[in-house]
C-alpha positions in Angstrom: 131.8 -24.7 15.6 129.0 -27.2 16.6 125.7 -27.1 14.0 123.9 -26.4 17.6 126.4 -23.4 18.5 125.8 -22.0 15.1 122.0 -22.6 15.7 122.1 -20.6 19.1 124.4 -17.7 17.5 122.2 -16.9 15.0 119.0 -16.7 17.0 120.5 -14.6 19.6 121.3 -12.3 16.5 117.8 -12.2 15.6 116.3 -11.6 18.8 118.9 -8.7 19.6 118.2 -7.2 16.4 114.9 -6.8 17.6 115.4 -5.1 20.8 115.3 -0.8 20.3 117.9 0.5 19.5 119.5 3.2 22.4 118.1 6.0 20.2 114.7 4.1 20.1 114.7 3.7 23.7 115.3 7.5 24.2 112.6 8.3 22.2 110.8 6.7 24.2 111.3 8.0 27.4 110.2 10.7 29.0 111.3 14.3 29.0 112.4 17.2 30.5 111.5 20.5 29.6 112.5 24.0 31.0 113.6 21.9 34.2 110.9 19.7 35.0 109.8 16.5 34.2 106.0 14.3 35.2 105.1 11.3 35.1 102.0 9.2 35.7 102.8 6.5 38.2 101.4 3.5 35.7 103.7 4.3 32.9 106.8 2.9 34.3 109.3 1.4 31.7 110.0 -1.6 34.3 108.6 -3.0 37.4 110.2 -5.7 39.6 108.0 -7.7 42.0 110.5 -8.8 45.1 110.0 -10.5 48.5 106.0 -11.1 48.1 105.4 -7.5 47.3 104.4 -5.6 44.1 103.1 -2.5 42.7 99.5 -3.2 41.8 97.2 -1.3 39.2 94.2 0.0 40.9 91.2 2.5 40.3 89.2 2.2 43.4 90.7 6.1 45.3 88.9 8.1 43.2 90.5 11.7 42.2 93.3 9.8 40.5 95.2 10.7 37.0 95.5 9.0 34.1 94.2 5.0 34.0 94.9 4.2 37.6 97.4 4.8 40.3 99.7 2.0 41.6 99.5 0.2 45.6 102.6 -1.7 47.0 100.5 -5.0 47.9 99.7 -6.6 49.6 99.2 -4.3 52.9 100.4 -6.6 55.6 102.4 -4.1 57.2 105.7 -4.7 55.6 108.5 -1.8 55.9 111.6 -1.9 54.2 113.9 1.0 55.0 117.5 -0.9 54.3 118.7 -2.5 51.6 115.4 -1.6 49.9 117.5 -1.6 46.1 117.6 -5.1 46.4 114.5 -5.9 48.8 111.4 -4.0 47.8 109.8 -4.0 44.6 110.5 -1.1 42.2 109.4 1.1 39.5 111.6 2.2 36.7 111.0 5.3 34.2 113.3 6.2 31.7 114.0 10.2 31.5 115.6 12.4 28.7 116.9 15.5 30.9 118.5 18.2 29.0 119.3 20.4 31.9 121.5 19.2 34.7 121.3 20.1 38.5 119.4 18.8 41.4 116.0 18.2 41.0 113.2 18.1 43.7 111.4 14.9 43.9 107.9 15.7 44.6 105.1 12.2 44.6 101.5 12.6 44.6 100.0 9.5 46.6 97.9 8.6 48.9 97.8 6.4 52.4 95.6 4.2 53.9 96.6 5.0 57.5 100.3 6.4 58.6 101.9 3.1 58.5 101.3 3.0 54.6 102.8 6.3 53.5 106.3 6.4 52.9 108.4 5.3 50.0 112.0 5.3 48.3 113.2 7.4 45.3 116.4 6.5 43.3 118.4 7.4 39.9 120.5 5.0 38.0 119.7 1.7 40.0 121.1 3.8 43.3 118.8 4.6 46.3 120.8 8.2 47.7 120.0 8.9 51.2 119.1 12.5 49.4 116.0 11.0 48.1 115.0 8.1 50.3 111.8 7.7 53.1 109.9 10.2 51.6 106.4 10.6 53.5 103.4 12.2 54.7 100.7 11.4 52.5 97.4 11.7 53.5 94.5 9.8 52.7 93.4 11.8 50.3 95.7 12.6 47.5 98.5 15.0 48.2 101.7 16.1 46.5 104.6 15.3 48.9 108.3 15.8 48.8 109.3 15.5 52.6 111.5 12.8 54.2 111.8 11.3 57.4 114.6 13.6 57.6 112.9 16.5 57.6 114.2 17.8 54.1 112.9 17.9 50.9 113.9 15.0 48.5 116.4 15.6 45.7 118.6 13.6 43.0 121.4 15.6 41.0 121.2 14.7 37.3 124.7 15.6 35.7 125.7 14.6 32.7 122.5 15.3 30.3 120.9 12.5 28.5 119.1 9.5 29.4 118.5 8.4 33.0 116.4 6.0 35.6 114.9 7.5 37.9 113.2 4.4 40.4 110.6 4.1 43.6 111.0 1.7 45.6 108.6 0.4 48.3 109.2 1.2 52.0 105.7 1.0 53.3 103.4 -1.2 51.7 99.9 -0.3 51.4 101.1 3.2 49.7 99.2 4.1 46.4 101.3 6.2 44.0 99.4 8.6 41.3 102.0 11.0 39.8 105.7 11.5 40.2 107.3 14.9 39.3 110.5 16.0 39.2 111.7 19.9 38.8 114.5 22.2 39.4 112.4 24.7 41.1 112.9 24.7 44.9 109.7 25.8 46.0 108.2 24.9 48.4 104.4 25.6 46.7 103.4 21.8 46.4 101.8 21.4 42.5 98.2 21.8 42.2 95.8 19.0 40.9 97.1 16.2 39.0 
């Protein structure tokens, strides 16, 4: 072995002995309890800028949680509603879930006008057709689950343990506050934040 090769093996050693560990990373995530799970939109784990488009920190919408809520910018009218995995810029959050079974998808956002208020919702890197074009939001914020196809948005989680759940832009212009997940199938949107 080259003094080079050597060179190289040992620093990827290093610098992979400083990544987390898979039980660090679970610790980090976040979790469910007694079948539901919220997150505030700006504490993704990862976010992908593709095609021009990005999820942008912003405080200007009052009534928001947390630090900020995130916009897919900029607001030139874009829609992507195939092939949006690949196409659209994304949001990752890493979730513990102890309890298995589908879970309603419900989004708090907000929308400039009705051409800005629809987005995509994924687990484990796949976009289902169960969870995609949600929509509806208003200009003020409001807690949505609804899709284009006139049911609520879901995602089964089976087996336990750590997951991705993702967003995906379909409409730009869209500002994102809070996502929550939860077993219960009411209709009863949350209240608040």
């Amino acid at each position: 072995m080259s003094p080079h090769a050597l060179s190289r093996r040992v620093l990827y050693a290093a610098l992979f002995a400083l990544l987390p560990s898979p039980v660090a990373w679970a610790a980090q995530a976040f979790k469910e309890s007694a079948g539901q799970v919220v997150m505030e939109a700006e504490r993704y784990d990862a976010k992908t800028p593709r095609n021009g488009q990005d999820w942008v920190l912003q405080t200007a919408q009052s009534g928001y949680a947390g630090s900020g809520y995130l916009t897919a910018l900029p607001n030139s009218g874009v829609s992507t509603n195939t092939g949006y995995t690949t196409a659209s810029p994304e949001l990752v959050y890493n979730i513990l879930f102890s309890a298995t079974g589908t879970y309603y998808v419900w989004v708090r956002g907000a929308a400039p006008t009705t051409s800005d208020d629809s987005l995509h919702a994924g687990l484990d890197g796949t976009g289902p057709a169960s969870a995609d074009r949600l929509n509806g939001f208003g200009t003020g914020w409001t807690w949505r689950r609804s899709t284009m196809d006139g049911v609520p948005a879901t995602l089964v989680i089976d087996p336990p343990g750590l997951h991705t759940i993702h967003l995906w832009m379909r409409e730009d212009g869209l500002r994102v506050d809070r996502l929550l997940l939860r077993k219960s199938s009411s209709s009863t949107a949350p209240s608040g934040t």
